[in-house]
GUDRENFI-671069 format. One record per residue (C-alpha): x negated, y, z negated; residue number from 0. Coordinates in steps of 0.25 Angstrom, whole numbers. Layout:
N
pt px=X; py=Y; pz=Z; num=NUM
...
This chain:
356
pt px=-589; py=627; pz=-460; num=0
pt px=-575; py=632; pz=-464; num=1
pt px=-575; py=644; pz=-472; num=2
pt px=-559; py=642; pz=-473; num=3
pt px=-560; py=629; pz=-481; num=4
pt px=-574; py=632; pz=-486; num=5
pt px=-580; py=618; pz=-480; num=6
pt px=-589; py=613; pz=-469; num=7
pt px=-591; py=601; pz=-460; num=8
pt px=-604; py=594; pz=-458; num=9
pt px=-609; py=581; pz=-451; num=10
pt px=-622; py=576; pz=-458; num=11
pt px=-631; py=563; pz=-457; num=12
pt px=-632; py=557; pz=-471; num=13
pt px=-643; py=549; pz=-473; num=14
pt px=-645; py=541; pz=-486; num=15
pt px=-659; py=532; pz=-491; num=16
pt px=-661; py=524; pz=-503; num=17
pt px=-668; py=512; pz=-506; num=18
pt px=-659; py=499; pz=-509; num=19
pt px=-671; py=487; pz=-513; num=20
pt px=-659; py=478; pz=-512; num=21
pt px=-658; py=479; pz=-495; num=22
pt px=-675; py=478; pz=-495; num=23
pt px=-678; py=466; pz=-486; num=24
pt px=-691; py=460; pz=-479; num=25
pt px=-692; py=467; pz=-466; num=26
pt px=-700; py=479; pz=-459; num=27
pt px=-689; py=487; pz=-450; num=28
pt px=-678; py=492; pz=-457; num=29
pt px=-664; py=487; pz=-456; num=30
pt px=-653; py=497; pz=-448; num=31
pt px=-638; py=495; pz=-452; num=32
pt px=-629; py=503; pz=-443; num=33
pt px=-615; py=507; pz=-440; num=34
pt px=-605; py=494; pz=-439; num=35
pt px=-615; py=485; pz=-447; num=36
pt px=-607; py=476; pz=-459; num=37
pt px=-619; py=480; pz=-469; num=38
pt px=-618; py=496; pz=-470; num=39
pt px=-606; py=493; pz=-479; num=40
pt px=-614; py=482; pz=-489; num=41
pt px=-626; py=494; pz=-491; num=42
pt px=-626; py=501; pz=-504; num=43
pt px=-625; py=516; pz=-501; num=44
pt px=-627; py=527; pz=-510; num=45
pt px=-611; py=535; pz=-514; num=46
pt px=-615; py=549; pz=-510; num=47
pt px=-603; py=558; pz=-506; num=48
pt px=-603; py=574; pz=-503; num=49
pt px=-598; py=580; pz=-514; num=50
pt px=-595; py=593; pz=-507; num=51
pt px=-586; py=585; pz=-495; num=52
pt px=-572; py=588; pz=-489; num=53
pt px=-572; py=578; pz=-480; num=54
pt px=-582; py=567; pz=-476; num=55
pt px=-583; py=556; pz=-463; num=56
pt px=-593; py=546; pz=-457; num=57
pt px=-593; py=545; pz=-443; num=58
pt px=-590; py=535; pz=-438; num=59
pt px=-589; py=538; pz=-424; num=60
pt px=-593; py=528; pz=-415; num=61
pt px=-597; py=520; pz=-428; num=62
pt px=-599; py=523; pz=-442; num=63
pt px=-610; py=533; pz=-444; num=64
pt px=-619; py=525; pz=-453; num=65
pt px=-632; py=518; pz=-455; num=66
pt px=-642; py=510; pz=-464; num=67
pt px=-655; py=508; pz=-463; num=68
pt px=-662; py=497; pz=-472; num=69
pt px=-677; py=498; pz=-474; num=70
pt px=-684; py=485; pz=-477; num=71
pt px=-688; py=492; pz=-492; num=72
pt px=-673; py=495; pz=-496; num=73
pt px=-673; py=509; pz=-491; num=74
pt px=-659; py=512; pz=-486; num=75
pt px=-657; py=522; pz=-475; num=76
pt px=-642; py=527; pz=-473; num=77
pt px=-637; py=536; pz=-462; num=78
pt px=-623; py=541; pz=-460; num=79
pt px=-616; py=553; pz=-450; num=80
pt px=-605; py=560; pz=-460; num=81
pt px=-596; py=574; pz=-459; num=82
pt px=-592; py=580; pz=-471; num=83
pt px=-585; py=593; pz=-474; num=84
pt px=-591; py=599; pz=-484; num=85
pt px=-586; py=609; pz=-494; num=86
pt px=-593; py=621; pz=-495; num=87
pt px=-591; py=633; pz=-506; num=88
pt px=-591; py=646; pz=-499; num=89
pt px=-594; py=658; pz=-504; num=90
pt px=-585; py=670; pz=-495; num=91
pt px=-588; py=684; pz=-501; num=92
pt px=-599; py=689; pz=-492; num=93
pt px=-593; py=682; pz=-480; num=94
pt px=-594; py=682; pz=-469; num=95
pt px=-609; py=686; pz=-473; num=96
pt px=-609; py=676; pz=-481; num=97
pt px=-619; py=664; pz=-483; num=98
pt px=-612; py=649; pz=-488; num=99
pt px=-620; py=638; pz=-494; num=100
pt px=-614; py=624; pz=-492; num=101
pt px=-619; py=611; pz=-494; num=102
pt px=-618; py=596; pz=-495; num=103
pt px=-618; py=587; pz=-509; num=104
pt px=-621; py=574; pz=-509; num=105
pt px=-619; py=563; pz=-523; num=106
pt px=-617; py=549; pz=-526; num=107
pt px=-603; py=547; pz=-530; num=108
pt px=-605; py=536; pz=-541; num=109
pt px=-621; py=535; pz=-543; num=110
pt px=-626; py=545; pz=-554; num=111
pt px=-640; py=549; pz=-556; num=112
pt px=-643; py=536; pz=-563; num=113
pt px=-640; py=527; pz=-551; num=114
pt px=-643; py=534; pz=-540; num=115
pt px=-651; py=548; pz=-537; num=116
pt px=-652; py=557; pz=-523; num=117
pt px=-661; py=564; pz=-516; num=118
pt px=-663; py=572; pz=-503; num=119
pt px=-673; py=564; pz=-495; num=120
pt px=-685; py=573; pz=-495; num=121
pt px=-690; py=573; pz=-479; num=122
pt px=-674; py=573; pz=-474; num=123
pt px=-665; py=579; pz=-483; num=124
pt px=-655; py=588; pz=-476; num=125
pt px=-656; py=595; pz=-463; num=126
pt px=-645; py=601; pz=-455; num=127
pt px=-648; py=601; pz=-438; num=128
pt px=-652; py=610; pz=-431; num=129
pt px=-640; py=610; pz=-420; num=130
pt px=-630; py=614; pz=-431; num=131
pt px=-624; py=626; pz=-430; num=132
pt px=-613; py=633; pz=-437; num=133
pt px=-604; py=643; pz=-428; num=134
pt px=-603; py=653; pz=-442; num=135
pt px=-614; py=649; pz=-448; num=136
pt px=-629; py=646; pz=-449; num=137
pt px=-634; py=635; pz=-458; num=138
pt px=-646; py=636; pz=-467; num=139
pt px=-655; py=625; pz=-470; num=140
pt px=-649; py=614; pz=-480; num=141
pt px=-655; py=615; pz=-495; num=142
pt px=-655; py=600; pz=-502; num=143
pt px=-654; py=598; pz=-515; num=144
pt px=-651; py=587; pz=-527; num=145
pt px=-645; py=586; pz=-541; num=146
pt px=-635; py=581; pz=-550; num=147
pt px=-621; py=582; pz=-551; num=148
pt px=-616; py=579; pz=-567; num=149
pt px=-602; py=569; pz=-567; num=150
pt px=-595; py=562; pz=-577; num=151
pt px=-600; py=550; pz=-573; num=152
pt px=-614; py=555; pz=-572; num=153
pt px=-624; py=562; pz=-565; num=154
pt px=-624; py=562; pz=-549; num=155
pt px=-633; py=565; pz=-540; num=156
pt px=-632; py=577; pz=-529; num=157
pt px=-639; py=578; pz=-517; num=158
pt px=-635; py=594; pz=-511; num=159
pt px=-638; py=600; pz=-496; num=160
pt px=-635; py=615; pz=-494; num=161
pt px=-638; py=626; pz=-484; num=162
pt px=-632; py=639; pz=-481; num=163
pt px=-624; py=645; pz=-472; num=164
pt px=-624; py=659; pz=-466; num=165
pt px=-614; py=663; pz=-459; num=166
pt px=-615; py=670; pz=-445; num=167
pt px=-610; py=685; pz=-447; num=168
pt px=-608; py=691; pz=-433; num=169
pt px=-594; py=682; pz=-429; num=170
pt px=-588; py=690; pz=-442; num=171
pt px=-595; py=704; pz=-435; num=172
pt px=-588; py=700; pz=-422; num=173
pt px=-575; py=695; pz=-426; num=174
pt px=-572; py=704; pz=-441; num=175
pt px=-582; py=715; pz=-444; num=176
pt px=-585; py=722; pz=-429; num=177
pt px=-567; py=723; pz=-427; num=178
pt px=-566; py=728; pz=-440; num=179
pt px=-576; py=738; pz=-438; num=180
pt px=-571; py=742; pz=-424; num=181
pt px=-556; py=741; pz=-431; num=182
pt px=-561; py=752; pz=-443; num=183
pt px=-568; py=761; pz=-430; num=184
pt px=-555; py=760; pz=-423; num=185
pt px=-546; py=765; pz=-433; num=186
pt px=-554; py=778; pz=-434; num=187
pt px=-551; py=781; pz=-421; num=188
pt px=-538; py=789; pz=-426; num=189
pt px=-546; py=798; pz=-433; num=190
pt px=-548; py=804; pz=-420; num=191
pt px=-535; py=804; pz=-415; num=192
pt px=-524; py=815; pz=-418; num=193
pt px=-517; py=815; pz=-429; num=194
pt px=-505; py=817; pz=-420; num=195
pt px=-507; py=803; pz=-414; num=196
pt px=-499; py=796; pz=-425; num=197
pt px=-496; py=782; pz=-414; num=198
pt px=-510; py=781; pz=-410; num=199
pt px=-518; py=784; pz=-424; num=200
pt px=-506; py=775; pz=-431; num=201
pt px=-508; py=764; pz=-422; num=202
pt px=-522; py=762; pz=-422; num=203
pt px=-522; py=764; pz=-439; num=204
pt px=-512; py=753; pz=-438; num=205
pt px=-519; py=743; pz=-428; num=206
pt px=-532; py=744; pz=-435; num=207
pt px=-527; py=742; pz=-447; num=208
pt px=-518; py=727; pz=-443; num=209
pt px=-530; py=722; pz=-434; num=210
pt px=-540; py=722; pz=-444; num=211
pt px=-531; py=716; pz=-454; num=212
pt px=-531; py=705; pz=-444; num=213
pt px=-544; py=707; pz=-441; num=214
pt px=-547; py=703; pz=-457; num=215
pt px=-535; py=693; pz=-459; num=216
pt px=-543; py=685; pz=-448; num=217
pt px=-556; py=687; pz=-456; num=218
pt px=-552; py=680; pz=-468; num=219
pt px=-544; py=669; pz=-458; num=220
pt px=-556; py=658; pz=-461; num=221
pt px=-559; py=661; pz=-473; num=222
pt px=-556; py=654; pz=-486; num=223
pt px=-547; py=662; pz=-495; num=224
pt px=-556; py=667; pz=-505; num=225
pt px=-553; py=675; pz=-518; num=226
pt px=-563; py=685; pz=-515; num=227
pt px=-569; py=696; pz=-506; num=228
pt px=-575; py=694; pz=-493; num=229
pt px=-586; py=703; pz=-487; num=230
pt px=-578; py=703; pz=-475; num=231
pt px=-563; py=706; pz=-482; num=232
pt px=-571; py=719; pz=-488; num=233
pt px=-576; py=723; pz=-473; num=234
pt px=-563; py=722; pz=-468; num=235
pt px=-556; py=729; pz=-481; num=236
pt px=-564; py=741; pz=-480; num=237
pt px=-561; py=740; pz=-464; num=238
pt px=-546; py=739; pz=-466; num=239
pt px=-549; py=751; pz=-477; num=240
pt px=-554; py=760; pz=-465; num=241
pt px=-543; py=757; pz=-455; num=242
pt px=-532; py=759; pz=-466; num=243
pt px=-539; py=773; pz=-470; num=244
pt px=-539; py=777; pz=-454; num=245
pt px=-524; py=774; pz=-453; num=246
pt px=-522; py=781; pz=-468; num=247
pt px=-531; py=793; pz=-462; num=248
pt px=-520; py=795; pz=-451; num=249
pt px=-507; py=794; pz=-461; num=250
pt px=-514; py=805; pz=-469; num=251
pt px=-519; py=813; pz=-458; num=252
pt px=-505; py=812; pz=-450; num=253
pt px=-498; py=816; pz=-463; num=254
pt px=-508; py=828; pz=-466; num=255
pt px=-506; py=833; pz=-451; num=256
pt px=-491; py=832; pz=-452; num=257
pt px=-490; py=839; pz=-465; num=258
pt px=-499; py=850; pz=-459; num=259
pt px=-491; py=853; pz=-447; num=260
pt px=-479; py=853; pz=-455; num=261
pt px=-487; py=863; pz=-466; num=262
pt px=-490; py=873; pz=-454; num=263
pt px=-476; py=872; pz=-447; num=264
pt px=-469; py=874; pz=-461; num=265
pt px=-479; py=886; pz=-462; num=266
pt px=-478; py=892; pz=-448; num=267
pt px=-463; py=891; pz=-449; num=268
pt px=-463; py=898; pz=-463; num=269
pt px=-473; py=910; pz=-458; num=270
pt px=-463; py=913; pz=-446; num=271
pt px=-452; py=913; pz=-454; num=272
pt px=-459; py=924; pz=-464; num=273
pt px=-463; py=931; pz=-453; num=274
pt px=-452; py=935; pz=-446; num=275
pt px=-442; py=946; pz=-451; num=276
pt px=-429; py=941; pz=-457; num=277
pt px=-422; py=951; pz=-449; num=278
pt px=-425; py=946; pz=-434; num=279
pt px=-410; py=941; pz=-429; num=280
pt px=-413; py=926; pz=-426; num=281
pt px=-414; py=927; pz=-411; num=282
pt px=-422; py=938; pz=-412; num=283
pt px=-433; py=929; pz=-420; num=284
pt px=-432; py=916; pz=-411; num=285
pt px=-435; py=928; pz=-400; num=286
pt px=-447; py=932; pz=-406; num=287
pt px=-452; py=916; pz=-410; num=288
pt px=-449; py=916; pz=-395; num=289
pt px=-456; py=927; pz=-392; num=290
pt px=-470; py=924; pz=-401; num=291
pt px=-471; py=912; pz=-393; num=292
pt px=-469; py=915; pz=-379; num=293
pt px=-468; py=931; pz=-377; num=294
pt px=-460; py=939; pz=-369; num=295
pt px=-464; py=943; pz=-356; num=296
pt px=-457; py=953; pz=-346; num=297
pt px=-452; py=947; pz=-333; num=298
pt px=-459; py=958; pz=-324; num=299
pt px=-472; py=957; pz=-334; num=300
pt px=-470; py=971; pz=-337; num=301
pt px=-469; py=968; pz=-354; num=302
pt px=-475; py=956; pz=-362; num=303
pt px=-471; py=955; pz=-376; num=304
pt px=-481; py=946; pz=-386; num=305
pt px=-476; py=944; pz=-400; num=306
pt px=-481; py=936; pz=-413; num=307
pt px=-474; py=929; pz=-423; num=308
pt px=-473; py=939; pz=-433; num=309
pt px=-464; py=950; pz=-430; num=310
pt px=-466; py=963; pz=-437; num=311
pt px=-460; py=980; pz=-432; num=312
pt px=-466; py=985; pz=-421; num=313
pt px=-474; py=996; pz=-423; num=314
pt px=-467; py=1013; pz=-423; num=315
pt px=-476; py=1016; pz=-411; num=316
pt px=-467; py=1003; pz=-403; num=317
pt px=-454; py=1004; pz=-411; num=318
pt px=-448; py=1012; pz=-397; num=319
pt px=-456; py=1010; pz=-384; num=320
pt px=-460; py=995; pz=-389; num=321
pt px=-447; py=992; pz=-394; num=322
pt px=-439; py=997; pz=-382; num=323
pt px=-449; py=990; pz=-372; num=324
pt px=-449; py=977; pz=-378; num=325
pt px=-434; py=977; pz=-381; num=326
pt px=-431; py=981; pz=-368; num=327
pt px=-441; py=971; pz=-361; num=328
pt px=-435; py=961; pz=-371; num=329
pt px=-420; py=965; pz=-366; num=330
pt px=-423; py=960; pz=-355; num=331
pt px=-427; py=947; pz=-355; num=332
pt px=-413; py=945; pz=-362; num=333
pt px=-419; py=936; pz=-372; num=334
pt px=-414; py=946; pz=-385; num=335
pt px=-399; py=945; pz=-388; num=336
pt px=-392; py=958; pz=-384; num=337
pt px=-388; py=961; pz=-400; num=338
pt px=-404; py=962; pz=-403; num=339
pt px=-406; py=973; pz=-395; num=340
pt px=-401; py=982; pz=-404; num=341
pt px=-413; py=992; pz=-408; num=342
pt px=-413; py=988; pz=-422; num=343
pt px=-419; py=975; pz=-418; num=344
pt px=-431; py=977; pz=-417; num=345
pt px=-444; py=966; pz=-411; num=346
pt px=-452; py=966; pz=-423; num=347
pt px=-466; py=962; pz=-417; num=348
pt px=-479; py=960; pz=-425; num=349
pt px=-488; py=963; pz=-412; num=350
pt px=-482; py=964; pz=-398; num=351
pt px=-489; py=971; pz=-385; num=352
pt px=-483; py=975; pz=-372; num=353
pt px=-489; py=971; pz=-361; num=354
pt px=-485; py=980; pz=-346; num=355
């Protein structure tokens, strides 16, 4: 079977009877004609073709695959070995859970109704062995059946065989359906990753997505090209749908983070700038950002000096023995230039505490 080309091969015995009273003779066993004798040629034989054939051979291998066999009352037996390849209608849009129906049809080419009439024989019509076995697919029983076909020249009769085929499911669970699962599973594993980790999260987005494209262009390799949906194109569709949303998650959640850093350091620079009294000298301010951070301590761990970001005037119980203390202790770690040392600078402190 080649769902590609929609046909399929079959080697059959096809055995034909009829009664011809013009080959009756006076005689009790019954005369065989086999392969290589001068007489199969000079034997009427019924014109029946497949109508539904591609391509149709006898064997002929050692020697021609035929024989007659001539019963004393006219009843003609003939036996022939043939392969055909057949063409068979499929039906894709539930595949590959789907179920096909193919057949074989048999008619006289230029016998109508009036001159000639078939029949399935009723104790041996069509069976199909036991030993066959299809590697995609198992084969129902066939179904005969007969009628008449309507030409221009007249009614013909048709002799039909179908059966069914189902097509075995778990090579398309192996080979398509459990990747793309493990594909979507895969992809989702950058939700638990940083958002920092813009490499690793956009190069597993980006691998999932190209491998189950693949992964579906290799589906629809061996198929015919169908104007329709497939049950398996929708699988894979809304698969490629989860991977692309995983990978569109991480642009959105990679912008948002961005934008919110970018929100808080806009903020955080426009509340120290607000807070922090246009008239500290500017290496007095870069002092104090220093200080906020780090503190000073003194050498000899006799004065620690701890500061916060906002800078407001001390309090009047400080404004002499704190302010001295400090300026003094600051003096001399020499980190103040000698021009703010002036007492009309004044460390404009929010909190600070002296330490012994």
């Amino acid at each position: 079977m080649s769902t590609y080309v929609r046909d399929y091969g079959a080697t059959l015995f096809l055995s034909l009877r009829w009664d011809d009273p013009r080959l009756s003779f006076i005689g009790i066993e019954p005369i065989d004609l086999r392969s290589g004798s001068n007489l199969l040629d000079k034997i009427w034989t019924p014109d029946l073709y497949f109508t539904n054939v591609k391509e149709a051979k006898i064997h002929e291998v050692t020697v021609t695959n035929k024989h007659v066999r001539i019963h004393p009352d006219g009843h003609v037996l003939y036996d022939m070995r043939v392969s055909l390849v057949l063409i068979c209608h499929l039906y894709l849009q539930r595949f590959p859970m789907d179920k096909q129906t193919c057949g074989i049809e048999l008619e006289s080419f230029g016998y109508t109704t009036r001159d000639i009439q078939l029949d399935w024989d009723a104790n041996f019509s069509a069976i199909i062995a036991p030993e066959v076995v299809m590697p995609e697919f198992t084969v129902g029983l066939p179904v005969t059946s007969k009628g008449m076909r309507r030409y221009p020249l007249g009614y013909y009769a048709q002799l039909q065989c179908q059966f069914s085929l189902h097509r075995e499911l778990i090579f398309y669970v192996m080979e398509h359906y459990v990747p793309s699962f493990l594909l979507v599973i895969l992809s989702w594993v950058s939700f638990w990753l940083s958002v920092d980790a813009t490499p690793a999260r956009a190069s597993l987005g980006i691998t999932t997505v190209l491998t189950l494209t693949t992964l579906s262009s290799t589906a629809r390799t061996s198929l015919a090209k169908v104007s329709y949906t497939k049950a398996i194109d929708i699988w894979m569709l809304v698969c490629s749908l989860f991977v692309f949303a995983a990978l569109l998650e991480f642009a959105v959640a990679s912008y948002l983070h961005k934008a919110t850093d970018t929100c808080d350091a806009h903020k955080a620079r426009r509340r120290q700038s607000l807070n922090v009294d246009r008239r500290t000298p500017p290496h007095e301010h870069e002092l104090l950002e220093l200080t906020s951070k780090s503190g000073l301590q003194h050498r000899n761990h006799e004065t620690r000096i701890y500061m916060e970001d906002s800078f407001y005037d001390e309090p009047p119980s400080l404004r002499n023995k704190g302010y001295k203390l400090i300026s003094r202790r600051i003096d001399r770690y020499s980190l103040f230039h000698d021009g703010y040392r002036d007492p009309d600078y004044r460390l404009r402190l929010r909190n600070f505490t002296l330490y012994p």
